[in-house]
N, C-alpha and C positions, 0 to 999 in steps of 0.2 A: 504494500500500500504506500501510495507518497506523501506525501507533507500537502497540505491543501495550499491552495493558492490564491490570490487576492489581488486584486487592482481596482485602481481607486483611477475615476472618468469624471471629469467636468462634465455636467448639466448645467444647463439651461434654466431651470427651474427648480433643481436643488442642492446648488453647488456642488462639489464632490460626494462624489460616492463611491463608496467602497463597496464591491463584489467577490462572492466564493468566485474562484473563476474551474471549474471543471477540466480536469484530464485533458478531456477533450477540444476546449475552444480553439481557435486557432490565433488569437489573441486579437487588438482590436486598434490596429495599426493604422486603421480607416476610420476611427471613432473621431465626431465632429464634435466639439466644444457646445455647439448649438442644440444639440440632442435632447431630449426631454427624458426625465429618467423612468418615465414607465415605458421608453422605447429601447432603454438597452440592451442588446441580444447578443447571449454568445451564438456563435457559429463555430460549426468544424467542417472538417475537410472535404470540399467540394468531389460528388461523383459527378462525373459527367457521362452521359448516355448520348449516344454518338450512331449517326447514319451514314455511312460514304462521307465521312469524314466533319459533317454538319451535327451540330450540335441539336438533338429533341430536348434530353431534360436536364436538370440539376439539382441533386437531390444532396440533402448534408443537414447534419444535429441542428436544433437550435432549442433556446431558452430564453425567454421576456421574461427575466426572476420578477420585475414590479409592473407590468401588465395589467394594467387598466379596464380591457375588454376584449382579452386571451385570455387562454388557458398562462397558466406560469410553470406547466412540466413540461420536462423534455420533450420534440418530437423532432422528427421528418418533417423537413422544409422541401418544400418539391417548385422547383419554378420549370413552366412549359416554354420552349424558347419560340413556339410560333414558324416552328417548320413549315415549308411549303418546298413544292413540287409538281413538276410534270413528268410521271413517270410510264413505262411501258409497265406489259405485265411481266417481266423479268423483274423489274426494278420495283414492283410492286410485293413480289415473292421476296423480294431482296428487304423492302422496309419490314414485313412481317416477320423475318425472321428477324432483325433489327430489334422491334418490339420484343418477342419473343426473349433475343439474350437481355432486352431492357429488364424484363420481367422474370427472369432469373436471378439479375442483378439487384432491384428491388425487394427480392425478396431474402436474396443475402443478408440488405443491409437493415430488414426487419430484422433478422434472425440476431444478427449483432448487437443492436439496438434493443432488443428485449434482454440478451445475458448484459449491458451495459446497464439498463435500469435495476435487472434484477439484483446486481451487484452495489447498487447505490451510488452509483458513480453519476449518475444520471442530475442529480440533485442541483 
């Protein structure tokens, strides 16, 4: 087990604050001064799901510990990137199986994401 970890974000609304920062986050190197603190989220490490080389999803941890009007536990942040296409039906066979490993993948990072909460890491 490691030592917990902590960082402290200028808000906007409530000066510094101090956060557990989880295992996981990938830190908050993009964090703005202006931020309001029931918006600040950790994030971890982006999966990207991928078509011939075009990006469909992006899927990665997140936590709004002071969350307003979210949930404040862990979850699956899933952003859709708004693919598009003109395909044949090779390349139609092609995106299905596409999906297909998307959704092998997905369900990987269920699978890790549930031993991550179970273990309380999640917090």
């Amino acid at each position: 087990m490691t030592e917990p970890r902590t960082i402290t974000l200028p808000t906007a609304d409530h000066g510094p604050v101090t956060l557990d920062e989880p295992a996981w986050c990938r830190g908050h190197a993009d964090h703005r001064p202006d931020t309001y603190r029931a918006d600040l989220t950790h994030i971890g490490a982006e999966h990207r799901l991928t078509f011939n080389g075009a990006e469909l999803f992006r899927l990665m941890l997140a936590q709004t510990p002071h969350a307003e009007r979210t949930s404040r536990q862990v979850c699956a942040y899933v952003e859709e990137t708004g693919y598009t296409g003109s395909l044949t039906p090779v390349g139609l066979y092609d995106l299905a199986a596409a999906l297909d490993h998307a959704a092998d993948h997905i369900r990987e990072f269920a699978d890790q994401m549930a031993v991550l909460l179970d273990g309380g890491e999640g917090r």
